[in-house]
C-alpha positions in Angstrom: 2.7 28.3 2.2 1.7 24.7 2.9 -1.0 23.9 4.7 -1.9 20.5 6.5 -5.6 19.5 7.0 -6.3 17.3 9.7 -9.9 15.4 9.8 -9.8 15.7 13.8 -13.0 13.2 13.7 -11.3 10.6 12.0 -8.0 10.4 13.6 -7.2 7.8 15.9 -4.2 9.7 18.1 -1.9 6.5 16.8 1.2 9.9 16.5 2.9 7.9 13.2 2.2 11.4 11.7 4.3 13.3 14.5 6.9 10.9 14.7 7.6 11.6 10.5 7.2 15.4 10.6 10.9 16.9 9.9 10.1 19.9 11.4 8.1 18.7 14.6 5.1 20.7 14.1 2.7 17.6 15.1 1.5 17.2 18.3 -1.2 15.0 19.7 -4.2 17.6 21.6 -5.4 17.5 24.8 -8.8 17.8 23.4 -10.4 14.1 22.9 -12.8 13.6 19.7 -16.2 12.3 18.5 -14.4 8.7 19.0 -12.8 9.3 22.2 -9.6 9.7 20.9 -6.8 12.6 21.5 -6.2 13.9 18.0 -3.0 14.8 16.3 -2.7 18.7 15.9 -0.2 21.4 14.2 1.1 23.4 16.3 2.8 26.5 13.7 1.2 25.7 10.6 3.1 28.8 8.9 6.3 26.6 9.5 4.5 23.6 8.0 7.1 23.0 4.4 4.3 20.5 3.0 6.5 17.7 2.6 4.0 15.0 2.6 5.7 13.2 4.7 2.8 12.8 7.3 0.5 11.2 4.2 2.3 8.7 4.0 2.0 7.2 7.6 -1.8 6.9 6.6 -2.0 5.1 3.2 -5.3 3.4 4.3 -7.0 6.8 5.5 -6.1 9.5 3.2 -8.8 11.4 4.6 -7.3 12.0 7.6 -4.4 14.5 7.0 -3.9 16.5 3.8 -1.0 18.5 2.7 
């Protein structure tokens, strides 16, 4: 199984990542973070195929998601 890491800290709630996800699994939470933004979250992580995809929306900030 695949499993997607998401820095929740670091994320910016931009949604390029949910917008790419083939299987729609990618969200952004009603939670807000340390920087006051609403991050992306998975919603069924067991469905997650770990396409990579997603990574590719952050070149700059790999940190931020990793498959």
């Amino acid at each position: 199984m695949a499993k997607l890491t998401i820095v929740k800290d670091l994320c910016k709630g931009c949604g390029l990542c949910a917008d790419v996800c083939p299987k729609g699994l990618l969200a952004l939470s009603k939670h807000i973070n340390a920087r006051g933004y609403h991050p992306i979250a998975i919603e069924e992580q067991e469905k997650c195929i770990g396409c990579a995809s997603v990574s590719y929306t952050h070149l700059t900030l790999p940190t931020i998601l990793r498959v």
